[in-house]
C-alpha positions in Angstrom: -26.1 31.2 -29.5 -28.8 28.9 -28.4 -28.9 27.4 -25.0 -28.6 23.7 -27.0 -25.4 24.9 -28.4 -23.9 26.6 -25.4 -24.8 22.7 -23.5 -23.1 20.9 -26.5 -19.5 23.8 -26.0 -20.0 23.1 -22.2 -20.3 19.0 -23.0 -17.0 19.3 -25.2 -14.7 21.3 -22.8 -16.0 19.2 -19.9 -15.1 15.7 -22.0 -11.9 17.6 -23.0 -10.9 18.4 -19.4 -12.1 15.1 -18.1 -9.7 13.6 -20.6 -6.6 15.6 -19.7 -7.4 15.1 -16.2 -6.9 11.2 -16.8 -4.0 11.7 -19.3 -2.0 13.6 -16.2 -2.4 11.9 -13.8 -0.7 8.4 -14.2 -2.7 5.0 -13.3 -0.7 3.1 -10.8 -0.3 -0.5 -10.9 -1.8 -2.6 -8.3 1.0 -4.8 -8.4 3.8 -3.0 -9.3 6.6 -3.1 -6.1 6.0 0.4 -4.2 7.4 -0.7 -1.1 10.7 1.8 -1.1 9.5 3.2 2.3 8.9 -0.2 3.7 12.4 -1.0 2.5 14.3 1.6 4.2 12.4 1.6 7.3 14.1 -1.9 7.3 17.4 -0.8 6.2 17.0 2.0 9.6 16.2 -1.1 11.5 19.3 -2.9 10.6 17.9 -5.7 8.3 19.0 -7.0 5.2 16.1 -6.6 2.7 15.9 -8.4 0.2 12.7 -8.3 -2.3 11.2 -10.8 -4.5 8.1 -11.0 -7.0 6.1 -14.4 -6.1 3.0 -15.2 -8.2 3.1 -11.6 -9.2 3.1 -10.3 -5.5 6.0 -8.6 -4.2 7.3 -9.8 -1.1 9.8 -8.1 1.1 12.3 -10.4 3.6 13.9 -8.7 6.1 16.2 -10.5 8.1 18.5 -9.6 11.0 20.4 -12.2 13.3 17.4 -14.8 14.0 14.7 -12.7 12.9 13.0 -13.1 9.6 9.7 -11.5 8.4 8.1 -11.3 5.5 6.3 -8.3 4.7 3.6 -7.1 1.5 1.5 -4.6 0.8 -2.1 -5.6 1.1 -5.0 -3.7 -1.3 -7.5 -1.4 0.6 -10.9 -3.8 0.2 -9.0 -7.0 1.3 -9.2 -9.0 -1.2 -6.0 -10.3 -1.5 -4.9 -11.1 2.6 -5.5 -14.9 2.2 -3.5 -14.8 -1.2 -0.6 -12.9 0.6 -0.9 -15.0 3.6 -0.6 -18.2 1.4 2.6 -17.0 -0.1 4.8 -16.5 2.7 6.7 -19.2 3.8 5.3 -21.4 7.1 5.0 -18.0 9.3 4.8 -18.7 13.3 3.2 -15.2 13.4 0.9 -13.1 11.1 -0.2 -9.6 11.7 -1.3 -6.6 9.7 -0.2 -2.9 10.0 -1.8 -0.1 9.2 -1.6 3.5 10.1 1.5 2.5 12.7 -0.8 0.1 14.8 -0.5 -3.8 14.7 -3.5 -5.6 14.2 -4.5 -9.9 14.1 -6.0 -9.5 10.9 -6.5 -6.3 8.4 -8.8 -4.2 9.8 -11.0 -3.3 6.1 -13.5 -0.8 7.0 -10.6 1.5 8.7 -8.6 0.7 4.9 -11.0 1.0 2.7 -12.6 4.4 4.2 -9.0 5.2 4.2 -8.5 4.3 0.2 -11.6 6.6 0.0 -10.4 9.3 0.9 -6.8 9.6 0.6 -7.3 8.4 -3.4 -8.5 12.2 -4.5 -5.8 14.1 -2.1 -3.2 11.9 -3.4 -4.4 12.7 -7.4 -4.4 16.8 -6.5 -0.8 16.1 -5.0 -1.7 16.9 -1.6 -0.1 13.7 -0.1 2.5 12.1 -1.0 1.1 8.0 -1.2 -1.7 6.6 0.0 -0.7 4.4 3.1 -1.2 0.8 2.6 -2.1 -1.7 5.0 0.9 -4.4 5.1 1.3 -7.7 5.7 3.6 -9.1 8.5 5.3 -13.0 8.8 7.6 -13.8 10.9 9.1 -16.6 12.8 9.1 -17.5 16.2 12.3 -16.1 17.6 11.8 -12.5 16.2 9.9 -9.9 18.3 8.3 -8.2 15.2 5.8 -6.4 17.3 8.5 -4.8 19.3 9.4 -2.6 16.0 9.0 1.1 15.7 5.9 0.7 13.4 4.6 3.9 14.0 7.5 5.5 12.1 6.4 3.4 9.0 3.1 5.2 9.1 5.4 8.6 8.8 7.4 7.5 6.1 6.9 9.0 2.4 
């Protein structure tokens, strides 16, 4: 066998692996609602949650006595944090979390380093989700900061 045709097998298997590589591995939506974590960490909290698609965004309310918030998943390079922010309802506060910690505004390099490297481990099944940086509204009278956001960062 000549070393052209042994580069032409090793082209094909590679193209054929590549292939089922991408055919196993399922491509997620960006907007599809993955926010069953968020959700329950709610629920734990003892809000009602209640979750609505706006402008092809999903948007989590919580509320619980006086406190309402509004809550969405924000993508990794930022580019949708003033669309988000636009969407919710006249918020008297707005603050990002990521990774447990609260933060004025999404904090992209720490998110999108995180994207980076979490995308792989998550395809070989090593981790269970990637973990987003969300979005945070809320009104005046709730104390949104005071929640146990750390045990978000833990949930799978």
């Amino acid at each position: 066998m000549s070393s052209s045709s042994a580069f032409k097998w090793f082209l094909t298997v590679v193209l054929l692996l590549s292939i089922a590589w991408k055919m196993a591995i399922p491509l997620d939506n960006e907007y599809e609602p993955k926010n069953n974590g968020v959700i329950e960490f709610f629920k734990r909290n003892h809000f009602i949650v209640t979750q609505q698609l706006v402008n092809g965004v999903p948007i989590i309310q919580a509320d619980a006595a006086s406190c309402r918030l509004q809550i969405a998943s924000l993508t990794a390079n930022g580019s949708n944090q003033e669309l988000v922010r636009h969407l919710f309802l006249a918020p008297d506060r707005f603050f990002v979390v990521f990774r447990g910690r609260i933060y004025p505004r999404q904090p992209i390099l720490r998110t999108i380093i995180n994207n980076i490297w979490s995308e792989p481990l998550y395809q070989l099944g090593l981790i269970s989700r990637i973990t987003p940086a969300i979005a945070v509204a809320t009104n005046v009278s709730c104390n949104a900061e005071r929640l146990p956001w750390s045990e978000l960062h833990h949930v799978s």
